[in-house]
N, C-alpha and C positions, 0 to 999 in steps of 0.2 A: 257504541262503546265509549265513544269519546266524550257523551253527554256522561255515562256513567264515572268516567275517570274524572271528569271535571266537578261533579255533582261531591266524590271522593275529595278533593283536593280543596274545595270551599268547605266542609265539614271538617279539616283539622286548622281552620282558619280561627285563631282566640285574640282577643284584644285585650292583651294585656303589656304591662309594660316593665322594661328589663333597668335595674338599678346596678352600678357599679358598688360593690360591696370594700371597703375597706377596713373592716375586721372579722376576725372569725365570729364573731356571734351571727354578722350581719351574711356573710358567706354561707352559714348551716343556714339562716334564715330564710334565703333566697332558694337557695336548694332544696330545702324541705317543701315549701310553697309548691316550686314545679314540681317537684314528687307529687305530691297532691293532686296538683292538674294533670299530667300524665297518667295519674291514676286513677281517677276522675274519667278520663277520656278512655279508660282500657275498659271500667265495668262499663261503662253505657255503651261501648259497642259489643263485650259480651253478654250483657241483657238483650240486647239485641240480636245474637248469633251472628255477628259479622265478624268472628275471630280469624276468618279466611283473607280479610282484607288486606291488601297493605299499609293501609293506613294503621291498622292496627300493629303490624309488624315493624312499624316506626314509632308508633307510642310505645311498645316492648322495646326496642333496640334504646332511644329516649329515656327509656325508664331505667333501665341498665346501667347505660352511661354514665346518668346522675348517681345512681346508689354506688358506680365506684368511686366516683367525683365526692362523694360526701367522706367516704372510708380515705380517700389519698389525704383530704383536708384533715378528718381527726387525725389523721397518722403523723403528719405536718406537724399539728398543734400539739402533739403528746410527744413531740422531739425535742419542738422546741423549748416546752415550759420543763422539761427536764434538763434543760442546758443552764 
């Protein structure tokens, strides 16, 4: 079990790299980006019928996160270009 959980936990291993965003274009840009790769990472383990994983249940919760993380920011930006 252990080889299997470990086996799990290198497979949501990515090599990418995180930017500090200081504006809203660059903020929806970076969010959209991991959109992508969270979502990326959801079909290849449902091609795979691994939707039982947890790993996958962390890509779903991840994927979530971000899309309200994206809706707080336009909500942000559509306050304040109205002010």
């Amino acid at each position: 079990m252990q080889a299997l959980r470990f086996g799990e936990n290198c497979s949501l291993i990515t090599n990418t790299t995180k930017s500090a965003s200081t504006s809203f274009e660059a903020a929806l840009k970076v969010i959209d980006e991991t959109l992508e790769t969270v979502s990326k990472g959801m079909t290849n383990l449902e091609n795979k019928n691994m939707t039982h994983l947890q790993s996958y249940k962390n890509l779903k919760d991840r994927y979530n996160q971000l899309v309200l993380k994206r809706k707080e920011i336009l909500k942000l930006h559509n306050n304040k270009s109205k002010e």
